[in-house]
DOKE-953138 format. One record per residue: residue in three letters; y, x negated, z of N, C-alpha, C, O, CB in turn. Coordinates in steps of 0.02 Angstrom, whole numbers, plus 50000, padded with zeros to 5 digits. Glycine has a CB too. Layout:
N
AlaYXZYXZYXZYXZYXZ ...
! end
This chain:
345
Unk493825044150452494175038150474494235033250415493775031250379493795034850533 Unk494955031750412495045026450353494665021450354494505020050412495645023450349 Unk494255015450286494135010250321494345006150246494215008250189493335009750364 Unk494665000750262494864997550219494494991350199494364988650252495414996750233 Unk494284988250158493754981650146494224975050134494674976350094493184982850070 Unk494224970450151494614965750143493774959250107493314956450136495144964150233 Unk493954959650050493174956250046493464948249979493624948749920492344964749997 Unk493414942450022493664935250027493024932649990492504935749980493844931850110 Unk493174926249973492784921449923492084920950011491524922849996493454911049885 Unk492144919150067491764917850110491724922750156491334921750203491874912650132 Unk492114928750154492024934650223492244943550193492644946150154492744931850303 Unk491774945150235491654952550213492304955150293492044954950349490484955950215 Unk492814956550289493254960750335493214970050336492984973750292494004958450311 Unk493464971650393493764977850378494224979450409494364975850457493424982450381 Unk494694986050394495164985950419495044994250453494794997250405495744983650369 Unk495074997150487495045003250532495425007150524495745003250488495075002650591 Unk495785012450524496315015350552496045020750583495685024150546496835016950508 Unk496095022650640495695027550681496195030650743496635027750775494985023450714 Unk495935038250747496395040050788496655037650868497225037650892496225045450788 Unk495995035550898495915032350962495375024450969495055021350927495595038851008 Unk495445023851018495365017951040494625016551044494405010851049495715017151101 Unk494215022351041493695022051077493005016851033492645013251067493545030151091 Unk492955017450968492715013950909492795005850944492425001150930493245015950831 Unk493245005550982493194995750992492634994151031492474988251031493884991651038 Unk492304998251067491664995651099491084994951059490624991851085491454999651151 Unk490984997251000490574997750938490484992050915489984990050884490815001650887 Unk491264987150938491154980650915491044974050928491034968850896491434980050895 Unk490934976150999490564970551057490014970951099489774976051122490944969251105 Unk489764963151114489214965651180489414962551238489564956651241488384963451172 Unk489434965851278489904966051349489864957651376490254953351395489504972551420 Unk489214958351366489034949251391489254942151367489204936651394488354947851379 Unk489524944351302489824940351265490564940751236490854937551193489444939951223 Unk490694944751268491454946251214492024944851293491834946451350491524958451164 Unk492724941551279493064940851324493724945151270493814945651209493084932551356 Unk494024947351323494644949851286495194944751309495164940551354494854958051307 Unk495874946751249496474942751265496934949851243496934953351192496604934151215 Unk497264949851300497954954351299498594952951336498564947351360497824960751324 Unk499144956051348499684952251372499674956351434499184959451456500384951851328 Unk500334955851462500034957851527500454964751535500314967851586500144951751595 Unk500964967851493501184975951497500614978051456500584984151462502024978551461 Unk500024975551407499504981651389498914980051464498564984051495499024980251288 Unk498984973951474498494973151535498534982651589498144987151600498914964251594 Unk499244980951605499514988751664499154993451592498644996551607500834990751690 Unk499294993851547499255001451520498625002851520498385008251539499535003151450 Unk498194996151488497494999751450496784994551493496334992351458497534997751333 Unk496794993651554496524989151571495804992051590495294988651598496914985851619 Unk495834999551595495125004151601494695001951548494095000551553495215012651593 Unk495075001651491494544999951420494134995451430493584995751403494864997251356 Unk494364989351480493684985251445493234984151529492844979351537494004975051393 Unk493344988351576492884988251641492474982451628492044982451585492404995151653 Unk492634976551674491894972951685491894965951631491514961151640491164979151662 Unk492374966651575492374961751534492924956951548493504958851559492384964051472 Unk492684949251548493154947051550493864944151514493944943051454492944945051568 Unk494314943551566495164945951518495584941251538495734939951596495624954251540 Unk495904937051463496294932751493496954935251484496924940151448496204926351470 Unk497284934451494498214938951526498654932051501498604926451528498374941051656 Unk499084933651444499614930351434500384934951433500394941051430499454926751371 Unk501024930351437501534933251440501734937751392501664935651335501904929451447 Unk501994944351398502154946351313502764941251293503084937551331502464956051298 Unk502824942251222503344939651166503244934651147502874931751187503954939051178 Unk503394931051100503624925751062503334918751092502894915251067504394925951060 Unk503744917651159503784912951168503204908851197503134902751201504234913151191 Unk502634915951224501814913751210501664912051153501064913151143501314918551220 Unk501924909751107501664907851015501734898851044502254896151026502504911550918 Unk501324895051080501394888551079500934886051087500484889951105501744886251110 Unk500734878751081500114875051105499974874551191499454874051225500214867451074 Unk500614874951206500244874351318500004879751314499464880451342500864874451407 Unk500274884751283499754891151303499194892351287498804895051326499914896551288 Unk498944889851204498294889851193497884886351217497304888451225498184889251148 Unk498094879951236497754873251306497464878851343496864880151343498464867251370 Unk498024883051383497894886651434497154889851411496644887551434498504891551449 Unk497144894151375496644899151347496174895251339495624896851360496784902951285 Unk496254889851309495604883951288495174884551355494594886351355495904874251273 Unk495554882651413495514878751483495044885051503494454883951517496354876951535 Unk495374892951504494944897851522494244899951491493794902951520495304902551519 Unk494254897651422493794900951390493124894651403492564896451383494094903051306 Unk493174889751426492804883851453492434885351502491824884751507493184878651473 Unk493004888351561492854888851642492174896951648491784897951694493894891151695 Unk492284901451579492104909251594491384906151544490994910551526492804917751558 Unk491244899651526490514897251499490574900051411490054901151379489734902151553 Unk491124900651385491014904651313490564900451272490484894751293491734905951269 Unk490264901951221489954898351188490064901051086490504905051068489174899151230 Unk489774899051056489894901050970489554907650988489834912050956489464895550894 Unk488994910451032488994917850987489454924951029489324930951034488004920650979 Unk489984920951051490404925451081490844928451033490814927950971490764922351132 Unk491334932451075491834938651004492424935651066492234935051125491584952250991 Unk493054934151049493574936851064493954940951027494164940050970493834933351080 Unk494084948351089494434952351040495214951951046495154951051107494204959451045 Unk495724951951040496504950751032496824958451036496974960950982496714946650952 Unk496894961151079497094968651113497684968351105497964965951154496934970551188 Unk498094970151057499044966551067499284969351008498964972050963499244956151062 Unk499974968251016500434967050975500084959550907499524957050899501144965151034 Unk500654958650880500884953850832500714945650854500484941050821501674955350825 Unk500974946150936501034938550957500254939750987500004934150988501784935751019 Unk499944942951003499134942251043498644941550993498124938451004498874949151090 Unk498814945050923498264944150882498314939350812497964939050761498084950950865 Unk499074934950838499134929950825498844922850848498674917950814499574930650827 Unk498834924150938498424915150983497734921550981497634920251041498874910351110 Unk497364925250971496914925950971496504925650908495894926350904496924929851001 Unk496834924850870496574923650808496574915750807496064912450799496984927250749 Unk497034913950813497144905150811496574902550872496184897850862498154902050840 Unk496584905150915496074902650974495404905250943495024900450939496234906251058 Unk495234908650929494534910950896494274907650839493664907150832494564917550873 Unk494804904550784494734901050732494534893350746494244890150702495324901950695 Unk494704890350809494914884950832494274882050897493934876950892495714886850857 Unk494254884750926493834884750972493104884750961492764889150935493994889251005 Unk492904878450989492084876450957492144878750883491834883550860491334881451000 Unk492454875750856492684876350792492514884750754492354885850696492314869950753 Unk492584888150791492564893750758492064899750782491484900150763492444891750695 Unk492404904650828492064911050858492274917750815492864917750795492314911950941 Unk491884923150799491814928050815492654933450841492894933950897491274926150861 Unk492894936750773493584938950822493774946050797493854947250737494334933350810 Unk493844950950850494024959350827494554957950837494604952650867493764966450864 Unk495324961950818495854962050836495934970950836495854975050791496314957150792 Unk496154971650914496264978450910497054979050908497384977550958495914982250970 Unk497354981250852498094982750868498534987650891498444993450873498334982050830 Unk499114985750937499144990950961500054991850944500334996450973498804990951038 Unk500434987750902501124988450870501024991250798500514991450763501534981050867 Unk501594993150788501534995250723501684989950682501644991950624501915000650708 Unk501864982850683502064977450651501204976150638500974975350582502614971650697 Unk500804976150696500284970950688499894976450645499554974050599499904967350763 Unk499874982450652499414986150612499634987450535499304988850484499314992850649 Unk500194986650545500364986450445500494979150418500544978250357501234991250417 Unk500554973650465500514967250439500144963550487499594961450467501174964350426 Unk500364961750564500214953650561499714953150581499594947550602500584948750595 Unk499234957450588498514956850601497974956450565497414954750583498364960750628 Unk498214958250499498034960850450497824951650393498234947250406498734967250427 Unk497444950350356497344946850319497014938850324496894935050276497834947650301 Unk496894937450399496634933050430497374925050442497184919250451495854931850377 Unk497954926350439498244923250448498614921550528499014925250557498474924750403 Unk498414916150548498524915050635498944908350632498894903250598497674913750690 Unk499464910950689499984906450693500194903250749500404908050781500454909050673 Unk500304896950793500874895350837501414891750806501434889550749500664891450892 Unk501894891550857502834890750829502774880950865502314879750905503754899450902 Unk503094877250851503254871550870503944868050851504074866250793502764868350852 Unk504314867350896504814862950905505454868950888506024867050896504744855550851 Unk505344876150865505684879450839505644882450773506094885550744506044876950846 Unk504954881050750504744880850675504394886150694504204886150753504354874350637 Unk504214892250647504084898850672503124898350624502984898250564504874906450638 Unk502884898350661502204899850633502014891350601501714890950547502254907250563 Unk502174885850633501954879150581501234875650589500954870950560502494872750594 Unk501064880250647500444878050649499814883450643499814888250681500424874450710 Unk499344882650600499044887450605498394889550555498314885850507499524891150606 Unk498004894250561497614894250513497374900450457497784904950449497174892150544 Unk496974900650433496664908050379496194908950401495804904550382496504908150300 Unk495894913850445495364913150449495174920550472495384921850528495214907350487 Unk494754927050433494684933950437494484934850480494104930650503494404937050401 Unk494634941550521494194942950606493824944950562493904943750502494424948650684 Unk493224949350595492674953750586492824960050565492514962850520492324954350640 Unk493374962750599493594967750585494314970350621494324969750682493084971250592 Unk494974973350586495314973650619495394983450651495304987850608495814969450583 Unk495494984650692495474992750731496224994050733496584989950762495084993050824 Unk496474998950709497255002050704497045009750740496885014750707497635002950603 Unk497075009550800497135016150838497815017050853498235013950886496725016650903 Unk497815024550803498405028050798498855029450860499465029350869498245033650770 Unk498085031550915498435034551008499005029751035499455032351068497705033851087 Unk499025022551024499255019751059500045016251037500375012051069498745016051074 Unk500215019450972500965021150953501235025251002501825024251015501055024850886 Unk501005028851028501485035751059501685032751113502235034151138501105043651081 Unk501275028151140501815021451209502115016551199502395012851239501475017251261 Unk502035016151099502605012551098503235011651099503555015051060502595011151077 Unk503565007351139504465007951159504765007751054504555005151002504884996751232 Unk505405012851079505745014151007505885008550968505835008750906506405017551012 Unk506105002051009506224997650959505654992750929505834989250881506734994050983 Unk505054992050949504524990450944504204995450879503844992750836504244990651014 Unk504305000950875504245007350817504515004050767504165002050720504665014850828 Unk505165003150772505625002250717505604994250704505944991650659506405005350735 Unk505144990050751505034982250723504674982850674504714979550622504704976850767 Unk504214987750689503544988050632503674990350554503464987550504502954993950661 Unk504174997650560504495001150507504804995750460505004998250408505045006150534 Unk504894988450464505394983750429504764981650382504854980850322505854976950482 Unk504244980850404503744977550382503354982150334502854979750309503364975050437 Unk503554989550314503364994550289503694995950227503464997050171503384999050330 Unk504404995550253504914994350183504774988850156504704989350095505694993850191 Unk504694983650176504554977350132504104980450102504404984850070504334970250161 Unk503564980950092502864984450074503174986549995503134984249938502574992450135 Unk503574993750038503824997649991504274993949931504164994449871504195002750028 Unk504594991549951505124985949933504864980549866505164979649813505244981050010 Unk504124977249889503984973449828503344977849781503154975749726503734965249855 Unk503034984649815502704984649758502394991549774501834992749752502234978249744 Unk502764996549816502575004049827503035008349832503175011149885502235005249880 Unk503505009749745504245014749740504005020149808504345021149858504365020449639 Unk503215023849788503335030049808503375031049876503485036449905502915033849785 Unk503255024949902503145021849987503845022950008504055027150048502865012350000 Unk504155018949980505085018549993505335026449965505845029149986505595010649927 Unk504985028749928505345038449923505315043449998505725047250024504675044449856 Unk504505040750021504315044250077504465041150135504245044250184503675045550076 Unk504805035450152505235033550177505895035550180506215036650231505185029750164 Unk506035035850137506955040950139506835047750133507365050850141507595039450063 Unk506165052950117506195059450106506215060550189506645062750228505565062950055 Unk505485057850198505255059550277505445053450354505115049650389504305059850267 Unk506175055750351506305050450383506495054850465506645051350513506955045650339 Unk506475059750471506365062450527505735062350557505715062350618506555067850522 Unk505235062350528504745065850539504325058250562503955057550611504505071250473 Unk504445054950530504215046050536504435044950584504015042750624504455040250489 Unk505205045550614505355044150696505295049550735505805050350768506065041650713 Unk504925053450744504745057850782503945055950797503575058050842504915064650749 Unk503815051150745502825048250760502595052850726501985052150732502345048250848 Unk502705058650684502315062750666501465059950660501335055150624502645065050607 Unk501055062750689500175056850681500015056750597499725051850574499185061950730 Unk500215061850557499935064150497500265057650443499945054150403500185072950480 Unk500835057550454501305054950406501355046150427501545042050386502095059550414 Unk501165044350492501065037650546500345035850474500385031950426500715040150670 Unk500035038450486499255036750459499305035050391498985030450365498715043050463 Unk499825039750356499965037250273500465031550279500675029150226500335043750217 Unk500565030450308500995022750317500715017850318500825013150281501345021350371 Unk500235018250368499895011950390499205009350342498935004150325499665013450468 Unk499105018350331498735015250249498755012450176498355009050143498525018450230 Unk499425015550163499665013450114499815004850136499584999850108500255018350096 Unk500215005350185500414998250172499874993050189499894987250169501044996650212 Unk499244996050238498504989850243498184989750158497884985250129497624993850314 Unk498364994950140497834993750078498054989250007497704986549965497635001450050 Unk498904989850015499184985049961499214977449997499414972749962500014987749936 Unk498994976150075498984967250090498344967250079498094962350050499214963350172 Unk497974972750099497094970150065497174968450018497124962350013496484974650051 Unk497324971849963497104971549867497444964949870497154961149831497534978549794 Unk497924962149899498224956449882497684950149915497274947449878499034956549912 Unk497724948949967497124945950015496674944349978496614938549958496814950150067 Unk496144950649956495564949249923495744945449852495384941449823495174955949915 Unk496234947149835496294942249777496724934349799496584928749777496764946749713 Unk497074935649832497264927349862497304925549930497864925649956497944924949843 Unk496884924249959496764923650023497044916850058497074916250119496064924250028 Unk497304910549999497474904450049498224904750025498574899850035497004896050037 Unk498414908850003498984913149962499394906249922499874903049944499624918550027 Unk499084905149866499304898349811499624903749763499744901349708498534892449768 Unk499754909249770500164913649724500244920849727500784923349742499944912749665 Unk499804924049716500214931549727500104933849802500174939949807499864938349672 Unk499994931649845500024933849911500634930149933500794930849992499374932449953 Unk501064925649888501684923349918502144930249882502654928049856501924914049890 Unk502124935349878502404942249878502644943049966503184942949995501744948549847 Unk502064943749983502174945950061502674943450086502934946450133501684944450108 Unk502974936850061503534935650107504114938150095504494934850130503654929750115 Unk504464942750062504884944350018505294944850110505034947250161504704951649947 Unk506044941450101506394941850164506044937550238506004938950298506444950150175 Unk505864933050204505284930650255505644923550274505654920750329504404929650215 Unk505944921450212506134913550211506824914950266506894911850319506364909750113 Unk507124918150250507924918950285507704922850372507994921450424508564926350219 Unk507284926450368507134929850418506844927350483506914928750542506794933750396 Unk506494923150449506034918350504506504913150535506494911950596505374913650464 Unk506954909950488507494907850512507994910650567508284906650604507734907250466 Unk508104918150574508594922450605508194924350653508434926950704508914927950565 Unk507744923750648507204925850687507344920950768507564922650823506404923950637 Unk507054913350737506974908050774507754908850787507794912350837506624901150740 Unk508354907350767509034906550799509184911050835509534909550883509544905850760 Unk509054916050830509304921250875509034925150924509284929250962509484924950846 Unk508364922450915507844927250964507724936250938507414940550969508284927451053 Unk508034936750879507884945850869507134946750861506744942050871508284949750791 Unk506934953150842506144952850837506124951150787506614948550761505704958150844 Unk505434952050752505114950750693505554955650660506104953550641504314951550688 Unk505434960650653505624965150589506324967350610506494971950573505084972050572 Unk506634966350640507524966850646507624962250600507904963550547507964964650722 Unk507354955450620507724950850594507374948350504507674944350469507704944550658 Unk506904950850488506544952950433506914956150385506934954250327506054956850449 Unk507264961950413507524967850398508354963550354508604964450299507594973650483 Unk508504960350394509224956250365508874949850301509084949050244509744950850453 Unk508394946550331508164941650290507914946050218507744942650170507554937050333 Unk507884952450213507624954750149508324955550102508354953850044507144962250160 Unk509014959250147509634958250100509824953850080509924953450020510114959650113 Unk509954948650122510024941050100509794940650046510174940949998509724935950137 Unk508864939650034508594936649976508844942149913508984940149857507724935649985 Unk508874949749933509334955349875509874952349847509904951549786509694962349909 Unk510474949649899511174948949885510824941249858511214938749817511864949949958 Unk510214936849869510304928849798509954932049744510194930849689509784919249816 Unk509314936849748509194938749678509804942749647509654944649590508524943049675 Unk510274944149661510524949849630510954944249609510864942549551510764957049667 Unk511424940849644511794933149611511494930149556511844928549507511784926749662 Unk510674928849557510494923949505510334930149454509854929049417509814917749525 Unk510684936949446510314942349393509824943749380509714943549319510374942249344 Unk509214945849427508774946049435508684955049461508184958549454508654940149471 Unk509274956549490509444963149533510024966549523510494962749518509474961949601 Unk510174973249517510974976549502510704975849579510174975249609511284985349449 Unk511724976449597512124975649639511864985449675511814986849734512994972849601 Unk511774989249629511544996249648510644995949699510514998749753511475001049558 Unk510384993449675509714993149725509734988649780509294989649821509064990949688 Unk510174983549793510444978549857510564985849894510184987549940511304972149844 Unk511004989449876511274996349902510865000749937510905003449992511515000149850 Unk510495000849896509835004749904509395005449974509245010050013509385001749857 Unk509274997749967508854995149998509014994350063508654995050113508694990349971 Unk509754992450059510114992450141510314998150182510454998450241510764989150140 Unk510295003050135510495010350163509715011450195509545012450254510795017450092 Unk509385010850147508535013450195508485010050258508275013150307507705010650153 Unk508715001750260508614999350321508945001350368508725001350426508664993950322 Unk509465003050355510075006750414510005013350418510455015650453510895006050396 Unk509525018650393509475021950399508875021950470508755026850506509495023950340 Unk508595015450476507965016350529508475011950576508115010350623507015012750507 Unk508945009950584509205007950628508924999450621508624995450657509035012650689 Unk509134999450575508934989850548509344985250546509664986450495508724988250478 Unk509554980050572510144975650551510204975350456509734975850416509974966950590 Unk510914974350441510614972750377511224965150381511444962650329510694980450300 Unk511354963350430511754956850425511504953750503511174956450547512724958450413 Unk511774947550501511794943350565512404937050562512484932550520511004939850575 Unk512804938950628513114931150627512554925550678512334926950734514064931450670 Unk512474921550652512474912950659512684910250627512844912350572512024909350658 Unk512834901850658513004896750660512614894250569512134890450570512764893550738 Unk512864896750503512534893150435512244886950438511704886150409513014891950382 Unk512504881850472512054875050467511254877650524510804873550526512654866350510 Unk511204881450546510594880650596510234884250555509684881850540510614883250677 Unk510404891150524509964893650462509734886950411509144885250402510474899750413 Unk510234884050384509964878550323509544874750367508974874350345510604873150279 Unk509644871150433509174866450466508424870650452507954868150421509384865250555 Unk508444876150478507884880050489507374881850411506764880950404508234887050525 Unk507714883550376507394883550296507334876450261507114875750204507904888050243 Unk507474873150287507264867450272506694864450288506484859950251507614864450285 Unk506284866750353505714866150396505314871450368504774873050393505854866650473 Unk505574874450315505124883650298504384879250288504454874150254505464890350191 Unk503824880250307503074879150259502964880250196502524877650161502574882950276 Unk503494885350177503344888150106503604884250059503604886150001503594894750092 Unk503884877550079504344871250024503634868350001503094868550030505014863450074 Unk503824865449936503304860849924504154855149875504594855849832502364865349865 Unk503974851749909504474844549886505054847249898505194849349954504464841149803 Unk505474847549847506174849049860506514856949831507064858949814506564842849824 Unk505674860549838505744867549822505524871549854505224869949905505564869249775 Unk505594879749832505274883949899505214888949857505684890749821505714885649976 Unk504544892149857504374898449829504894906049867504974909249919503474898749847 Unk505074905749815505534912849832505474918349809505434918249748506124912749820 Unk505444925049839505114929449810505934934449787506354935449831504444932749868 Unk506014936449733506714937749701506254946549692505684946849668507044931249610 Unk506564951649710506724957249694506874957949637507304953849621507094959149724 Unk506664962549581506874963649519507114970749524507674972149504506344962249467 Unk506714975249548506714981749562506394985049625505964982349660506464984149513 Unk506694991849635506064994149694505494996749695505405002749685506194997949730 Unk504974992049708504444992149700504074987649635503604989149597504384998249703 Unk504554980749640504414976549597504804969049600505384968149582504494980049539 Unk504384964349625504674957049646504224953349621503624954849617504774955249723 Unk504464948549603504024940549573504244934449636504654934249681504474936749471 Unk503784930349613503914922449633504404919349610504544922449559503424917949617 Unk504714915649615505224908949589505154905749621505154906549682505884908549581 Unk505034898349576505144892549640506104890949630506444892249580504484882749620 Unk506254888749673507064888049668507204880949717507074882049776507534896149704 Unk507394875849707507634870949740508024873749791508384878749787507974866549702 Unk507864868849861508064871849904508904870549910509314874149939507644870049957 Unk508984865849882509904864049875510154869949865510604872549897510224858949807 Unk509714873049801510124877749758510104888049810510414893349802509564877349654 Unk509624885849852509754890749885510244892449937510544897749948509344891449902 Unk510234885549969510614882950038511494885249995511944887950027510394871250063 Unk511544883649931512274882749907512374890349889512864893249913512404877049838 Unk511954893649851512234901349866512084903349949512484907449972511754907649810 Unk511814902149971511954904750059512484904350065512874909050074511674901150123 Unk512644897450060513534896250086513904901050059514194905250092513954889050062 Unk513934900549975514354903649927514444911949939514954915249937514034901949856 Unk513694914149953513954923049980514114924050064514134929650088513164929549965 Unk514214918850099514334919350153513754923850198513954927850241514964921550148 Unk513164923150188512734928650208512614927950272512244932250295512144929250174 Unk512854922750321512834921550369513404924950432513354926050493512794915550356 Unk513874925850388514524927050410514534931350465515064932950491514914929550361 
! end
């Protein structure tokens, strides 16, 4: 069984990848641990935790808010929790997002496993101690850093995952590949049958490869003041398309990464041949590689990005595949090539 170390200036992590589910009881004591899951893994997997108590939120997105964590606050009060409790976060992307934020937050700070069960959350958003809610329309603006104990990637529970939920996660893999693993993005276009078919063998080198390049990054920048602002590569435009349009995470990821191709490749940073590249792989998994909206609600929206500091925004520019830097770039000057390539169109 894989185990990956995520090891921070203040916390020793790990990361799991294991075939089944069963390893998550290893990491609680029944008397103390409450789970949080949504309520389609509630129907699937609700045998797992017999006897423990379970708080049930809506799936998607639009559970990413403060009434809902009130809510959770309100429950985790009424069931007597105290600091030497565990909440574990049984979910997707958005559960081991308010369970991480509620665990970080609560009596200023509990105890938190995240068992994942998307392929988004097991190759990214579970991954690195970063917890988020959305406000006013701002995607992730509130929120904190703070490492579970350990995160669990059981392989079993891909095979119920719905196809487009597969292919949310796959966006977040090419990125991977995209800023800093050529041979990741080869075995991505060699074995591209065999990847949507779930093959278990070839699922497992995915999810490792891509946990072990956000670890190495993590452990070296954990409040991410610089090279962990890699990870966002397609993040700034995406999160934006994201919030306007309602697509998932990695659909709309998946377009926010050409975008930032088609401005690095404008400011010469990128041939016009790897933009190519890069969009054929995404459409090869069935990826948007464009979106129409409304251009002024994108600029409103990147304008609110977190990642600005004054009248700039760390941007992560593609040079090659499997090779991207930082730039900071005024945000004028981004907003005006948006317009100028019409990337909205």
């Amino acid at each position: 069984m894989p185990t990956i170390k995520i090891k921070t200036n203040n916390h020793l992590s790990e990361v799991l990848i294991t075939s089944s589910r069963e390893i998550v009881a290893q990491y609680y004591l029944p008397e103390r641990t409450v789970i949080l899951t949504d309520r389609h893994l509630q129907r699937l997997y609700h045998s797992d935790w017999k006897n423990l108590p379970v708080i049930v939120i809506p799936p998607g997105e639009k559970s990413k808010n403060l009434t809902r964590v009130q809510h959770i606050y309100r429950q985790l009060m009424q069931m007597g929790v105290n600091r030497h409790w565990t909440i574990i976060g049984f979910g997707g992307g958005v559960v081991t997002d308010i369970a991480g934020f509620c665990a970080a937050t609560y009596l200023r700070g509990l105890n938190s496993v995240m068992v994942a069960t998307s392929l988004l959350a097991q190759v990214d958003a579970s991954i690195g101690g970063k917890n988020g809610v959305n406000l006013a329309g701002a995607k992730n603006i509130i929120g904190t850093i703070v490492q579970p104990q350990a995160v669990i990637c059981p392989q079993d529970v891909l095979k119920t995952l719905p196809n487009r939920h597969f292919i949310n996660g796959l966006a977040e893999v090419i990125k991977v590949a995209a800023i800093g693993d050529r041979a990741l993005f080869d075995l991505l276009h060699d074995q591209q049958q065999l990847i949507l078919q779930r093959q278990p063998g070839i699922l497992m080198e995915l999810v490792q490869r891509a946990v072990r390049y956000k670890a190495a990054i993590v452990a070296q920048d954990e409040r991410e003041c610089g090279l962990r602002r890699l990870l966002n590569f397609g993040h700034t435009f995406g999160h934006a398309i994201e919030m306007a349009t309602g697509r998932l995470h990695g659909y709309a990821i998946a377009t926010g990464m050409v975008w930032a191709a088609r401005i690095a490749q404008q400011l010469s940073f990128l041939p016009e041949a790897t933009v190519i590249e890069l969009e054929r792989l995404l459409q090869a998994y069935a990826l948007p590689t464009s979106a129409k909206v409304d251009p002024p609600i994108i600029a409103n929206l990147i304008r609110q990005d977190k990642k600005r500091r004054g009248q700039e925004l760390h941007f992560v520019m593609l040079e090659a595949i499997g090779k991207a830097r930082v730039v900071p770039i005024p945000i004028n000057q981004l907003l005006e090539l948006f317009y100028d390539l019409r990337l909205a169109g």
